[in-house]
C-alpha positions in Angstrom: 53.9 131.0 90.6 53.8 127.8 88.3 57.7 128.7 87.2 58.4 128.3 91.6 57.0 124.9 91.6 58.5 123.1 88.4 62.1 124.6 88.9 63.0 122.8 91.7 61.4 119.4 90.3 63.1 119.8 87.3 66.5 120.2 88.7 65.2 117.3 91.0 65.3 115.4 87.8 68.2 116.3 86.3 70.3 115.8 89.2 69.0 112.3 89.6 70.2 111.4 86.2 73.3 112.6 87.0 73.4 110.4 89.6 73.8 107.5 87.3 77.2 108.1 85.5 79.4 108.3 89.1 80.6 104.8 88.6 79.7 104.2 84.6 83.9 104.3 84.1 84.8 102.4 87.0 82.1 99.8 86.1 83.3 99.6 82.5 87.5 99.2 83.5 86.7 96.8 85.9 84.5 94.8 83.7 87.3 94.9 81.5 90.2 93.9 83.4 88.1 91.3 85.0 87.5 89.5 81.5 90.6 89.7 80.5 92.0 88.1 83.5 89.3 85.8 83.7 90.2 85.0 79.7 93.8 84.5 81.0 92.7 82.0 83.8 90.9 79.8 81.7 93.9 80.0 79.5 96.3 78.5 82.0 93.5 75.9 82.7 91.6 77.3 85.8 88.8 77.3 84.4 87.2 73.9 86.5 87.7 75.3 89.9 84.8 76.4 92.3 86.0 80.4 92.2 86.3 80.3 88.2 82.7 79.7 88.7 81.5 82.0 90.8 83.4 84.5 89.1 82.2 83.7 86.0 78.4 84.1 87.3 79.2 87.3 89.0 80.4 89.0 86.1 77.6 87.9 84.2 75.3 90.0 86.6 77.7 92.6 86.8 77.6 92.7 82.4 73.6 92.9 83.0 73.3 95.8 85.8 75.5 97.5 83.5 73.8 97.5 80.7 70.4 98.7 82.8 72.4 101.6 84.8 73.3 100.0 87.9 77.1 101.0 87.7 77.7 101.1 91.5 76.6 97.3 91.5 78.3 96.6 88.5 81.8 97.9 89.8 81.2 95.7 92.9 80.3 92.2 91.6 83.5 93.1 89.0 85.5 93.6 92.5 84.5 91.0 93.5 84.7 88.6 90.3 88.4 89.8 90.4 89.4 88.3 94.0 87.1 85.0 92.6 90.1 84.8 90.0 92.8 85.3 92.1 91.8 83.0 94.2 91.4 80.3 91.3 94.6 80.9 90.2 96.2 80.4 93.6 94.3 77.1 93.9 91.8 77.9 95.8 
């Protein structure tokens, strides 16, 4: 009777840590590609305007939810760090 009860919370438990690693490689290639464009902006001296900034602080907090797990926040502040360089490149 014991083995009906602790089944289904195990795979309860298992299935929640599987949950975590659905955006782990988009978190990581975004992260990437936004540092290394963010590396090249600074590069072609951007890195004074307002959107360098913000970029720059978002991928800070998108490096720290990556490292605790939070890979579907990750992948969106790197998103959004990559339109903050754009924009700083156009100008803006």
């Amino acid at each position: 009777m014991k083995l009906w009860i602790v089944l289904p919370m195990l795979v309860l438990a298992l299935s929640g840590c599987a949950g975590k690693t659905a955006y782990r490689a988009s978190c990581a290639n975004q992260l990437e590609a936004a540092w290394r464009e963010l590396d090249i902006a600074k590069a072609e001296g951007f890195a004074g305007t307002v959107s360098y900034s913000k970029a720059l602080s978002l991928l800070t907090a998108a490096k720290t939810q990556q490292q605790f797990e939070g890979y579907k926040g990750c992948t969106a502040k790197s998103e959004r760090a990559r339109f903050y360089i754009r924009e700083s490149r156009a100008g803006r």
